[in-house]
C-alpha positions in Angstrom: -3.9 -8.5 25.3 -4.5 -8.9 21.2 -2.7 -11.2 19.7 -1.5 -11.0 15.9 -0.2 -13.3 13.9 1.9 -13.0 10.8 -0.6 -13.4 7.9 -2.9 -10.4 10.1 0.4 -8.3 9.6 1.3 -9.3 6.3 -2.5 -8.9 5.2 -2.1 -5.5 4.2 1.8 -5.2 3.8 4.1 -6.8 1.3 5.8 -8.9 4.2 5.2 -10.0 7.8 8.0 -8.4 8.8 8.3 -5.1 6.9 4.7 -4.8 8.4 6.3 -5.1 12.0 8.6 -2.1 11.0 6.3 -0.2 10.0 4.2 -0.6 13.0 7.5 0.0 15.2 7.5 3.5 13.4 4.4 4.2 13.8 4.2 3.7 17.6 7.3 5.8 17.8 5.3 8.8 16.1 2.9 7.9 18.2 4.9 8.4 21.6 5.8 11.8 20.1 2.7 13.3 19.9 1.5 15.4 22.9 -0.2 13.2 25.6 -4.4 13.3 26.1 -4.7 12.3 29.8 -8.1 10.9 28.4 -6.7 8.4 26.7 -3.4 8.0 29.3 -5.7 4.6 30.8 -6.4 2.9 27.1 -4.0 0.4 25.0 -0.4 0.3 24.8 1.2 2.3 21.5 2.4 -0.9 20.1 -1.2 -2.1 20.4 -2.3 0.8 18.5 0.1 0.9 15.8 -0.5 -2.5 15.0 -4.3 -2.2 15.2 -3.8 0.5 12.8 -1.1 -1.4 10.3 -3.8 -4.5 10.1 -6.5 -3.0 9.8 -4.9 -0.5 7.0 -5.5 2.5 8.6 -1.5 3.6 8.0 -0.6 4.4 4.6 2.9 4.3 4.0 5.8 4.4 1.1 9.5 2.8 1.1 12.1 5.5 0.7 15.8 4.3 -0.8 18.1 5.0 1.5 20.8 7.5 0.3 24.7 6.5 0.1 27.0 9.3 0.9 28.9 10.1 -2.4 32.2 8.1 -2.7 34.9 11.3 -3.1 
């Protein structure tokens, strides 16, 4: 099992913890795409996703969430 600390997660994201959501995404997409029994044996998704956020593989941009119009 990797381990990764906080400042490996916040290396390439503005925050520790945003990083962690991000990654959480990611693995999510992940799980969505159609299986390769190839790779059914190798690394957990949340492994992967945050190989991917800390090593900046994932390039990503915050969206504003949209408030329904007050009537």
């Amino acid at each position: 099992m990797r381990v990764f600390t906080p400042g490996d997660i916040a290396e390439h994201n503005q925050s520790k913890y945003q990083g962690v959501l991000v990654a959480a995404k990611y693995a999510r997409e992940l799980n969505v795409l159609p299986h390769d029994p190839q790779l059914a044996d190798q690394k957990k998704l949340s492994t992967r996703a945050l190989e991917a956020i800390t090593s900046g593989q994932v390039d990503y941009r915050l969206v504003k969430r949209r408030r329904p119009e007050s009537e």
